[in-house]
Chimera marker file (.cmm) of the C-alpha trace (Angstrom):
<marker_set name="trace">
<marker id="1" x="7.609" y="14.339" z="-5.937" r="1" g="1" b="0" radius="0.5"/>
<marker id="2" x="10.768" y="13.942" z="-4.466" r="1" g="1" b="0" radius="0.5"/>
<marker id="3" x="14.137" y="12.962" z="-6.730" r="1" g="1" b="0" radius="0.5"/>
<marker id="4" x="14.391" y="9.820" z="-4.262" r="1" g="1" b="0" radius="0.5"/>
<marker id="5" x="11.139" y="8.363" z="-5.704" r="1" g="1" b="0" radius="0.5"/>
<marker id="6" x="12.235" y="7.609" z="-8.720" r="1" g="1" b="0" radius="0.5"/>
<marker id="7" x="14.381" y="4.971" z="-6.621" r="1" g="1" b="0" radius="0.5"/>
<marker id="8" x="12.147" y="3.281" z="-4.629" r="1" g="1" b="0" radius="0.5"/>
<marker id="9" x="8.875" y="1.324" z="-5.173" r="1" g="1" b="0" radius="0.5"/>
<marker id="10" x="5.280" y="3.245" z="-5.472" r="1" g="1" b="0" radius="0.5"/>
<marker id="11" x="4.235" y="1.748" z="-2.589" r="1" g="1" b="0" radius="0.5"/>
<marker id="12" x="7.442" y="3.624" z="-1.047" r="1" g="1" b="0" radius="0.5"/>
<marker id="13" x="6.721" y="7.095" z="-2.366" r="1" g="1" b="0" radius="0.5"/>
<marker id="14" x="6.564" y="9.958" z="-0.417" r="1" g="1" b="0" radius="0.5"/>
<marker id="15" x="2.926" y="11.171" z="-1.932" r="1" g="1" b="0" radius="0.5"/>
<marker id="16" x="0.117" y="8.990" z="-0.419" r="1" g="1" b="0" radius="0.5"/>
<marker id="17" x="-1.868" y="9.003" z="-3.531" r="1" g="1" b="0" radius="0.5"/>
<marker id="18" x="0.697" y="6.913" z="-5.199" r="1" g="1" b="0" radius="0.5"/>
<marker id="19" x="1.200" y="5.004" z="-2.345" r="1" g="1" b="0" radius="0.5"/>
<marker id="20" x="-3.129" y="4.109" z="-2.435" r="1" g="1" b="0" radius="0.5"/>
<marker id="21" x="-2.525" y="3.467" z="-5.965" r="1" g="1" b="0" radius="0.5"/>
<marker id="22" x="0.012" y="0.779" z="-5.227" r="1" g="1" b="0" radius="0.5"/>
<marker id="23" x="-1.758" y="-0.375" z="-2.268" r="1" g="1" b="0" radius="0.5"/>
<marker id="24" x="-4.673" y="-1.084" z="-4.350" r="1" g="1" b="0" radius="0.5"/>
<marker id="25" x="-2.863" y="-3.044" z="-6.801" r="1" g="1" b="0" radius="0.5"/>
<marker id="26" x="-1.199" y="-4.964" z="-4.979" r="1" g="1" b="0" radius="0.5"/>
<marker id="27" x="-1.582" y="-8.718" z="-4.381" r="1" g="1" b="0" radius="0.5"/>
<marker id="28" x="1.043" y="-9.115" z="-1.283" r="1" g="1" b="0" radius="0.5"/>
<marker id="29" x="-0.576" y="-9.895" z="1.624" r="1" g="1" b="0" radius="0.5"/>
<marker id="30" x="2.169" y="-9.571" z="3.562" r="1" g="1" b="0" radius="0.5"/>
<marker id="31" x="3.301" y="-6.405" z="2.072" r="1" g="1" b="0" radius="0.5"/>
<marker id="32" x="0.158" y="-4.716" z="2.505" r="1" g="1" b="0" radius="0.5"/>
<marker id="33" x="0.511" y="-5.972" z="6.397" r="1" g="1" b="0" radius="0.5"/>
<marker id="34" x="3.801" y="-4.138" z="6.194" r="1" g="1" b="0" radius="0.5"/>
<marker id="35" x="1.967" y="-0.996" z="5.158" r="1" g="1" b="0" radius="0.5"/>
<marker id="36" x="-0.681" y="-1.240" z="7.502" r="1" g="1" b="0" radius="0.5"/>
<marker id="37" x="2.139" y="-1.537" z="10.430" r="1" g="1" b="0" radius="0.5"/>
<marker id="38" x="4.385" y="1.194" z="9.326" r="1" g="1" b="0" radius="0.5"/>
<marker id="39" x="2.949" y="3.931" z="6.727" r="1" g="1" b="0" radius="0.5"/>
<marker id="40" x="2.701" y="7.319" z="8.041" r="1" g="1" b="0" radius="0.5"/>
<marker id="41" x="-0.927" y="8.149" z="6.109" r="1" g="1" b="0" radius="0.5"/>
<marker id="42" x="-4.272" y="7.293" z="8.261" r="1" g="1" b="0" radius="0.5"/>
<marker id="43" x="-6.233" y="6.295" z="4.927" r="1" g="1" b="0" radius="0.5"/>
<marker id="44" x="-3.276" y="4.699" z="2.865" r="1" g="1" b="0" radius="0.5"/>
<marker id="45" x="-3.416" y="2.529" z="6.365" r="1" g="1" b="0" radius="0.5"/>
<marker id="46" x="-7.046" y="1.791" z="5.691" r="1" g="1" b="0" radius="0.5"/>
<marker id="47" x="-6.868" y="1.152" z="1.791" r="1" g="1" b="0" radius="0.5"/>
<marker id="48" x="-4.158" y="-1.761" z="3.296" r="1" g="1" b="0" radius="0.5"/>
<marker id="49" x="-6.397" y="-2.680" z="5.882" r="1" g="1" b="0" radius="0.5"/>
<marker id="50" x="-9.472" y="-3.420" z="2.913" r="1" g="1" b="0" radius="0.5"/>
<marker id="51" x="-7.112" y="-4.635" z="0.291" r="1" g="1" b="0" radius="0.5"/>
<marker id="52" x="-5.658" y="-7.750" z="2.577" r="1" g="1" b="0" radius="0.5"/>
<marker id="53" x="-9.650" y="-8.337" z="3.150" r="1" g="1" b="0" radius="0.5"/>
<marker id="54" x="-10.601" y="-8.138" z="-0.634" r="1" g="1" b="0" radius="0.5"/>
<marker id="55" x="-7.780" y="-10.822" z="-1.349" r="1" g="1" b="0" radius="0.5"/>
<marker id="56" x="-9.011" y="-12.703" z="1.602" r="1" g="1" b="0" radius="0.5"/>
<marker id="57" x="-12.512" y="-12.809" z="0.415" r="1" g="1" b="0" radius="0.5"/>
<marker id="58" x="-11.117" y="-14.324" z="-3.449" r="1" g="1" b="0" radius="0.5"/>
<marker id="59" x="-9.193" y="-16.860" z="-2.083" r="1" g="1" b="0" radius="0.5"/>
<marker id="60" x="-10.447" y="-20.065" z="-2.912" r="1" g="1" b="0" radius="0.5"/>
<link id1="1" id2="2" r="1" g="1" b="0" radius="0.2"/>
<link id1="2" id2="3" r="1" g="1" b="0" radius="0.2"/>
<link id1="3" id2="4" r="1" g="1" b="0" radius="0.2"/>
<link id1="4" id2="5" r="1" g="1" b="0" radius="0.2"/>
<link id1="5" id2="6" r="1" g="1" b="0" radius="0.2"/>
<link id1="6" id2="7" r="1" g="1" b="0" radius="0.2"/>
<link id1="7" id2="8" r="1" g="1" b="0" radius="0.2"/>
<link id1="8" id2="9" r="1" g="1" b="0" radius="0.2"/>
<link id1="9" id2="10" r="1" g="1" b="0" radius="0.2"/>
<link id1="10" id2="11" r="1" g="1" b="0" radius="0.2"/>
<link id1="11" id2="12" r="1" g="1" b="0" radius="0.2"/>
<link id1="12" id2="13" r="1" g="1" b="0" radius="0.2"/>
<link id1="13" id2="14" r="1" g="1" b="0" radius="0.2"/>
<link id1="14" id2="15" r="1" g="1" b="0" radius="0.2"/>
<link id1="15" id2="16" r="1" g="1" b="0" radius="0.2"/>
<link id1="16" id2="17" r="1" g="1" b="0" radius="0.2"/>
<link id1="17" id2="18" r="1" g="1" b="0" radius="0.2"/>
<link id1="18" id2="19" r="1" g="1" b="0" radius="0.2"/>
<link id1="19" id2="20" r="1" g="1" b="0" radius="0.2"/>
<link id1="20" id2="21" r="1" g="1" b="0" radius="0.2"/>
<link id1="21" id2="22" r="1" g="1" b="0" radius="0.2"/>
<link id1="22" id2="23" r="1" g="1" b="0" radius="0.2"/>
<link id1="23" id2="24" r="1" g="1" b="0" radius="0.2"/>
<link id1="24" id2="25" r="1" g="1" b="0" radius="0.2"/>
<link id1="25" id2="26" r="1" g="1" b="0" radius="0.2"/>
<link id1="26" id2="27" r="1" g="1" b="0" radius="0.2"/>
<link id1="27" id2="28" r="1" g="1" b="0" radius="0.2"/>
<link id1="28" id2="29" r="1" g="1" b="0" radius="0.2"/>
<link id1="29" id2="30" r="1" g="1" b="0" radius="0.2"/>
<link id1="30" id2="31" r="1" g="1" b="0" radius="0.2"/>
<link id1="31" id2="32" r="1" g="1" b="0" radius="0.2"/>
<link id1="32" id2="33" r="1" g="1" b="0" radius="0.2"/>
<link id1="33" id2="34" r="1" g="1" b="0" radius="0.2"/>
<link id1="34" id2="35" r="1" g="1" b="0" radius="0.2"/>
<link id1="35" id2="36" r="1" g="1" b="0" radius="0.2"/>
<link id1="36" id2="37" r="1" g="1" b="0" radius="0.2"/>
<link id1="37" id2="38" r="1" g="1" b="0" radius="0.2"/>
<link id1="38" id2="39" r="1" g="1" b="0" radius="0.2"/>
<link id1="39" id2="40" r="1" g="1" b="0" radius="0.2"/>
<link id1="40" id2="41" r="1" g="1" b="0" radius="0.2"/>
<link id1="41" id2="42" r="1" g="1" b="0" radius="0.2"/>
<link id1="42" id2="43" r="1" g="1" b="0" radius="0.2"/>
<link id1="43" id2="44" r="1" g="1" b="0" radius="0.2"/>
<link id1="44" id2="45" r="1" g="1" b="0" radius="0.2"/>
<link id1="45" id2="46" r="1" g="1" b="0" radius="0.2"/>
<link id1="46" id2="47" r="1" g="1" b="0" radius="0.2"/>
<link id1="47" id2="48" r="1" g="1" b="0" radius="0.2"/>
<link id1="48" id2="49" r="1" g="1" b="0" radius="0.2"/>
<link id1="49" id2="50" r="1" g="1" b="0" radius="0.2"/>
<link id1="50" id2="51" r="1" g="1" b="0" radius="0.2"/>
<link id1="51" id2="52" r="1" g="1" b="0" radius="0.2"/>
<link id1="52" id2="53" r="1" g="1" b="0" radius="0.2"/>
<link id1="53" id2="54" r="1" g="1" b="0" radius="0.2"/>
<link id1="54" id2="55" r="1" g="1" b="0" radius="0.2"/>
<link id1="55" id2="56" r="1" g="1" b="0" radius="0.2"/>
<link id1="56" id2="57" r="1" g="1" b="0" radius="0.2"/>
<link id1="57" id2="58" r="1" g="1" b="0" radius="0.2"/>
<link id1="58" id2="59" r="1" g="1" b="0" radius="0.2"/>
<link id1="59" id2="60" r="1" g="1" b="0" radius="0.2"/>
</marker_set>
């Protein structure tokens, strides 16, 4: 972990597993679009990617 992180959001952190974490808690579509657009990790991408369907899919 870099000292930075402890400044900026988990779903800003420089280790990706933290980053899935927050990905997968998240309820912000369009901050999981955000992710899906710019993070540098293949699978936090995906996680994104199937989170913004999952909240599709419980939307009434």
């Amino acid at each position: 972990m870099k000292f930075s992180d402890f400044f900026v959001p988990k779903i800003a952190r420089s280790d990706p597993k933290v980053r899935e974490k927050a990905v997968l808690s998240c309820t912000d579509p369009e901050l999981l679009q955000r992710v899906v657009q710019h993070d540098k990790d293949d699978h936090v991408r995906q996680v994104a990617r199937q989170r913004i369907e999952t909240l599709k899919t419980r939307q009434p």
